[in-house]
C-alpha positions in Angstrom: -55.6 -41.8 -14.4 -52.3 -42.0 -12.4 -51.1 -38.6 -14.4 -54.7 -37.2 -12.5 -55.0 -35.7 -9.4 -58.3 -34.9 -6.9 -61.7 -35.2 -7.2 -63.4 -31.8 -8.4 -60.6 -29.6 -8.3 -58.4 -31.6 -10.9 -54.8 -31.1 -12.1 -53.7 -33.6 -14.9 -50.0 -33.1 -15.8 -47.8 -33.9 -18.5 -43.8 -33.5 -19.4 -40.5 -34.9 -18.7 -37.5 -33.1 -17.0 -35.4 -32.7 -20.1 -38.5 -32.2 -22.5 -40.1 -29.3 -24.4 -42.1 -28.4 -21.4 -43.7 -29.1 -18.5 -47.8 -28.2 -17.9 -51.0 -29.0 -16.7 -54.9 -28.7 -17.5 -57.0 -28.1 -14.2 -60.3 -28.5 -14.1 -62.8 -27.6 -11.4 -61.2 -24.1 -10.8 -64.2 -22.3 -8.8 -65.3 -19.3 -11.1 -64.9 -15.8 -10.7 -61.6 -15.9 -8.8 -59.2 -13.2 -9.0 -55.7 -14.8 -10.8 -52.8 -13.0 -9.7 -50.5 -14.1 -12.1 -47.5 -12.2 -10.1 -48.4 -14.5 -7.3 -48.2 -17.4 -9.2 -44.9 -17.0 -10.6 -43.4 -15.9 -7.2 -44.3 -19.5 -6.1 -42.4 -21.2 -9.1 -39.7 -18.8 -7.9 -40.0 -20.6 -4.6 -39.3 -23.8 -6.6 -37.1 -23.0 -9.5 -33.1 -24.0 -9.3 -30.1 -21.7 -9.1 -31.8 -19.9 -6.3 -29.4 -20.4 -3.6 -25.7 -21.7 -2.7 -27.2 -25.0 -1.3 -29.7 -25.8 -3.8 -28.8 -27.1 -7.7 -26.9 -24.2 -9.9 -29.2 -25.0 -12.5 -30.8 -21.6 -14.1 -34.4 -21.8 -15.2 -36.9 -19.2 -15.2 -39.8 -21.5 -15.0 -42.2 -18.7 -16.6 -45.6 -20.2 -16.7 -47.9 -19.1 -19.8 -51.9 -19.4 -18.9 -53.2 -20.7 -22.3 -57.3 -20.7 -21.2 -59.8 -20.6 -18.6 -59.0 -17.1 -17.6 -60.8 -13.6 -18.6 -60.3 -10.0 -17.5 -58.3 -11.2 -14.7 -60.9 -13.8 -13.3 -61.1 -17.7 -13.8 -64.0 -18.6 -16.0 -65.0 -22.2 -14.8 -63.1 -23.7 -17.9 -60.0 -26.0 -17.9 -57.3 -23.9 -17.2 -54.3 -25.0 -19.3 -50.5 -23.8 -18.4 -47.2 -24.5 -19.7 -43.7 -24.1 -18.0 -41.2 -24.4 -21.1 -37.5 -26.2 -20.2 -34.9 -23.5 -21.5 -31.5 -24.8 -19.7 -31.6 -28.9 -20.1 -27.9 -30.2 -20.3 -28.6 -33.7 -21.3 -25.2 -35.1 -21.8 -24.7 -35.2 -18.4 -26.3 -37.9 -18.4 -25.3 -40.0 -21.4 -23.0 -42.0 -19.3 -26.1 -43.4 -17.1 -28.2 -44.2 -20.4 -26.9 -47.8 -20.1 -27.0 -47.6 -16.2 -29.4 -47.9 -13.1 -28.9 -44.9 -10.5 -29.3 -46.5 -6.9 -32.0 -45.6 -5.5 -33.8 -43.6 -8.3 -36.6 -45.1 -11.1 -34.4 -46.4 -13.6 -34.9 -50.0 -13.1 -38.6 -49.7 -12.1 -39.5 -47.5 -15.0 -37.5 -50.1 -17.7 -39.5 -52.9 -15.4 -42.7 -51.6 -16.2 -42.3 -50.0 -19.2 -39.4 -51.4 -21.3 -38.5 -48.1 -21.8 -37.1 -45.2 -19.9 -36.0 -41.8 -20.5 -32.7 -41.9 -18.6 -32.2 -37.9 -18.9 -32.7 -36.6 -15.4 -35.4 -39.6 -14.8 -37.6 -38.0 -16.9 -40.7 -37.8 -15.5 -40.1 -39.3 -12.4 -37.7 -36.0 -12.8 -39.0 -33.3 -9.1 -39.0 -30.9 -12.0 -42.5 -32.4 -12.9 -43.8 -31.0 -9.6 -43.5 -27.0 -11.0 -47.1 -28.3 -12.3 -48.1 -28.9 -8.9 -47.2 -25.6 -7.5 -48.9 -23.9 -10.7 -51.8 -25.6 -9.8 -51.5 -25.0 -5.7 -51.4 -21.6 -6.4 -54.5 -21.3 -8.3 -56.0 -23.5 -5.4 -54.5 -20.7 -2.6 -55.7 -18.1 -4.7 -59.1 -20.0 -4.5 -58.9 -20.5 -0.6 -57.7 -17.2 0.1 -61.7 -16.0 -0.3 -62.9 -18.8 2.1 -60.1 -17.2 4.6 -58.0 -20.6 4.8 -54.1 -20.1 5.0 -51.5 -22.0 4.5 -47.8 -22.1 5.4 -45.0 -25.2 5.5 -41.5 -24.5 6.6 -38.2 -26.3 7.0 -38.4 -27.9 10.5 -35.0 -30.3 10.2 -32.3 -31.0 8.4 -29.8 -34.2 9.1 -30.1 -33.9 13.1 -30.3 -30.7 13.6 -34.5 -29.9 14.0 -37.1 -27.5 16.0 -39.5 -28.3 18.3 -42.4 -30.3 17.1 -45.0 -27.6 18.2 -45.2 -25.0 15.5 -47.0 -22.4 18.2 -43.7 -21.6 19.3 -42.2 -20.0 16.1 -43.1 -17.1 13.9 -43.6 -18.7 10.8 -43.8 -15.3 9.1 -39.7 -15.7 9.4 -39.7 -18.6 7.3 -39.0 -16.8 4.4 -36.2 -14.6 5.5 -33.4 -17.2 5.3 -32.2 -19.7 2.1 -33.6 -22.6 4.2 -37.0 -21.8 4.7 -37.3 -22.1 8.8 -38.6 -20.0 11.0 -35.9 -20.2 13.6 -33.1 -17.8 12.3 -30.3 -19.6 14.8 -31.5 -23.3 14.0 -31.7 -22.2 9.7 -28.0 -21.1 10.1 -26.8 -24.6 11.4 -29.2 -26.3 8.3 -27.3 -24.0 6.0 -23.9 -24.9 7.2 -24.7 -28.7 7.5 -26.0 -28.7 3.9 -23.0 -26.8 2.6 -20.5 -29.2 4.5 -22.3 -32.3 3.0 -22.8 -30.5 -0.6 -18.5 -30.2 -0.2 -18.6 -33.8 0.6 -20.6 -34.6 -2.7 -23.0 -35.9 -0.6 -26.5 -35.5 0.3 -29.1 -35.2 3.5 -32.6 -35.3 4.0 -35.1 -33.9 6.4 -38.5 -32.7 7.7 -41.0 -30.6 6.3 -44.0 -29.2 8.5 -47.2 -27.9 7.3 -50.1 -26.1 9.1 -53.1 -24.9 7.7 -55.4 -22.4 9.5 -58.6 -21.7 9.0 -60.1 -24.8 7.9 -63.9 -24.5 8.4 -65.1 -28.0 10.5 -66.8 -30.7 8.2 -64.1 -31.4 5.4 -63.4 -34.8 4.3 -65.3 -38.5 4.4 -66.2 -40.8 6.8 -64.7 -43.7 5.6 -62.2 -44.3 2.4 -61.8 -40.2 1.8 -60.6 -39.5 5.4 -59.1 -36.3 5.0 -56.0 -36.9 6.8 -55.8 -39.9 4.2 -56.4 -37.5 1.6 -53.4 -35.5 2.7 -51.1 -38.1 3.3 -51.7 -39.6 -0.1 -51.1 -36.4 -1.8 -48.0 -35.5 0.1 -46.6 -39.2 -0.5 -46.8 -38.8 -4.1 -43.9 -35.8 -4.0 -40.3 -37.0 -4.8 -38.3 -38.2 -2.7 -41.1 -38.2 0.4 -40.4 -40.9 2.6 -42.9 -40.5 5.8 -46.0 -38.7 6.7 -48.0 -38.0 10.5 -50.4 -35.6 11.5 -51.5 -34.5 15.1 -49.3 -36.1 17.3 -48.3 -38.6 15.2 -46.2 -41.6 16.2 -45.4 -39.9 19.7 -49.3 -40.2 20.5 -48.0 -44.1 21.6 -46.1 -43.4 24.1 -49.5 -41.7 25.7 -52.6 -42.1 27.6 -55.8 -41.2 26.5 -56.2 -39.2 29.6 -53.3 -36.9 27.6 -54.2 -37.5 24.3 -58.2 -36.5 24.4 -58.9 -33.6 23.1 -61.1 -32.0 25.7 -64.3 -30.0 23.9 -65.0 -26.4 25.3 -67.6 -23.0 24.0 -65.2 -20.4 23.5 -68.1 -17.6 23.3 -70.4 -19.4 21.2 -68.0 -21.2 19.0 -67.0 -25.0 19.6 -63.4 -25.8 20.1 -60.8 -27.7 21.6 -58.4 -26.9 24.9 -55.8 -28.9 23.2 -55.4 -30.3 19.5 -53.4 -33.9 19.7 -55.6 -34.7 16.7 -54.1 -31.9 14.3 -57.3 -30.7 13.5 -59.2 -34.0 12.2 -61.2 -36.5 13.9 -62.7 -39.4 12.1 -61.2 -38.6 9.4 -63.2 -35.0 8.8 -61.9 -31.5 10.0 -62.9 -30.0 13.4 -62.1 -26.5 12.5 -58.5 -26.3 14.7 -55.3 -25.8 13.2 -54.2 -28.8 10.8 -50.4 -29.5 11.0 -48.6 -32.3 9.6 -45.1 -33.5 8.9 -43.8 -35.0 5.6 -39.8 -36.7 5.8 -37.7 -36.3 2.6 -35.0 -38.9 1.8 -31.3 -37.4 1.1 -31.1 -37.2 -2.8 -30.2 -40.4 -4.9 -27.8 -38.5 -7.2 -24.6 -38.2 -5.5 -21.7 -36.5 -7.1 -19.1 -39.6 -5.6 -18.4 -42.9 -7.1 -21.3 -45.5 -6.4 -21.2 -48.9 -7.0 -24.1 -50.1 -9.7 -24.7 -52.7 -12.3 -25.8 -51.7 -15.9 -28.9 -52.6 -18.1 -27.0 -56.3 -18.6 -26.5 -57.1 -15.5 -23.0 -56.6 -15.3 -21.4 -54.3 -11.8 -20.6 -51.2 -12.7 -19.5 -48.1 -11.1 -21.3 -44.8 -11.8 -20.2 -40.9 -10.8 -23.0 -38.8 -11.8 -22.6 -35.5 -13.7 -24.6 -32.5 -13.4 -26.2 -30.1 -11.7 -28.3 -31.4 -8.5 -29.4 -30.1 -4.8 -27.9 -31.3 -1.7 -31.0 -31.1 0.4 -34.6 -31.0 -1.5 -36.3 -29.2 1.9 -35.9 -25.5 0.2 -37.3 -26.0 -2.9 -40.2 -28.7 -1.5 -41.7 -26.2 1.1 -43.5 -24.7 -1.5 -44.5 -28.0 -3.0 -45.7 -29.0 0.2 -48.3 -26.1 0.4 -49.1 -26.8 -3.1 -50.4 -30.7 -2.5 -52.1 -29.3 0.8 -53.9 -26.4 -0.9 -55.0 -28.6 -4.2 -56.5 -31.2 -1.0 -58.1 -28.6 1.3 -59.6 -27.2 -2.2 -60.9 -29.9 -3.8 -62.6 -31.4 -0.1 -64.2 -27.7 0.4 -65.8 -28.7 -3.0 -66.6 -32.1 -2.5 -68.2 -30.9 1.0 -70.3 -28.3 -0.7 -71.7 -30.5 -2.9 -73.0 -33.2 -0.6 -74.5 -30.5 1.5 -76.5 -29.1 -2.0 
């Protein structure tokens, strides 16, 4: 079950980072939706390596192959199956770490609960597993995009340099323009410099990613254990390397009064909505029909490319310089991995809400 995500809209996923492939079966696709295969490999572009100075030099053209639940361009209601097939694994690299644990990665948990771990690029703890996540959120956009719901995450901060919390004031149709993936051409040019310096250094840094999702319809998500902002943040928690999660205001809300904080309800011509949204566009756990935005904090990268003290498998300290090919910053290539676990959410609550209201 833990390789099995959602509720209706499914995505069970399977592969290791220096296997055969990685791939997926989803199940729950709605039928009768248009698959734009073009679009689906332009998000694994979004992902993939070796697309930019400050991300990993590896070169992989993540292709995905649709093996079923697809006809004449449409999705039949069948499991659709995909595979993304490894091409440019170098797994000597990592010989010299079989006999070793990596601070701060899975090694010693996985041989803890397993008694057995694949040491080459963690395996599947490996971020490569998530290219079957953004397969799968781009089925679910695909799927959203006829119910007129958008979504759109960007690169917010970087180390200390960040934007302003309030993603109103940025065109976030800019996002794309720059290596970074933030809006804010000025702010994306200090990122990229920062993450080059610390990539120099052989270091790493970590960040913020923000999300916002318009056109929610009101009614999404469950009164009690299946909030939907619970929903979210268990979905975005489960990404590598994820560290933090808060929607609305978040933890600023307690420095507040609830004079500030209430979000005051108003008819705009007919339709019910709010003046402000501190809530980020769920209350009681269920959508209200405003703008949902959330923030999800990566960690800097475990795998430094600088000496690091360690033990081995024996007990014994060690030291440990780490070979290979590996981003400095993750925020570039998790923006679209962001959208991914928020579309497959939003999705699979539209369906869940449909069917209690049948």
């Amino acid at each position: 079950m833990s390789n099995t995500f959602g509720n209706i809209f499914t995505l069970t996923t399977f592969g290791e980072s220096h296997g055969e492939a990685i791939g997926g079966v989803i199940d729950g696709m709605p039928v009768g939706i248009s698959i734009d295969l073009d679009f689906i490999q332009s998000e694994l572009n979004r992902r993939r390596p070796g697309q930019s100075t400050i991300t990993t030099s590896r070169q992989e053209g993540d292709q995905v192959e649709l093996l079923s639940g697809v006809f004449e361009g449409k999705s039949t209601g069948c499991p659709i199956g995909f595979i993304v097939r490894n091409t440019n694994q170098h797994s000597q690299d990592y010989e010299n770490m079989r006999q070793l644990y990596r601070p701060s990665h899975a090694d010693y948990t996985y041989a803890q609960k397993y008694g057995h771990r694949d040491y080459r690029g963690g395996g599947r703890s490996s971020a490569r597993i998530t290219i079957s996540r953004v397969v799968a959120g781009a089925l679910a956009k695909l799927a959203l995009r006829q119910m007129g719901i958008r979504i759109q995450a960007y690169t917010s901060q970087v180390g200390e340099i960040k934007l302003d919390k309030d993603y109103r004031n940025y065109d976030l149709s800019l996002t794309e323009t720059n290596i970074v993936r933030c809006p804010d051409p000025m702010k994306a040019a200090e990122m990229i410099q920062l993450i080059s310096q610390v990539k120099a250094e052989g270091d790493t840094i970590g960040g913020t990613i923000t999300c916002v999702i318009k056109g929610c319809p009101p009614g999404l998500g469950e009164p009690e254990f299946g909030k939907l902002h619970a929903a979210l943040g268990s979905a975005m928690l489960s990404i590598n390397a994820v560290k933090g999660f808060e929607y609305g205001d978040g933890f600023d809300c307690v420095t507040a009064r609830g004079s500030q904080q209430n979000d005051v309800f108003v008819n705009r011509n007919g339709q019910i909505s709010t003046v402000t949204n501190h809530s980020g566009g769920i209350q009681g756990g269920i959508s209200n029909g405003e703008d949902i935005y959330f923030r999800v904090a990566f960690k800097p990268v475990a795998t430094l490319l600088r000496e690091q003290d360690t033990i081995d498998i024996y007990g014994n300290a060690t030291k440990l310089t780490a070979k290979g090919r590996h981003d400095p910053c993750v925020l570039p290539r998790a923006v679209p991995v962001v959208e991914s676990m928020a579309a497959m959410t939003i999705l699979d609550h539209y369906l869940l809400h449909k069917s209690v209201k049948l």
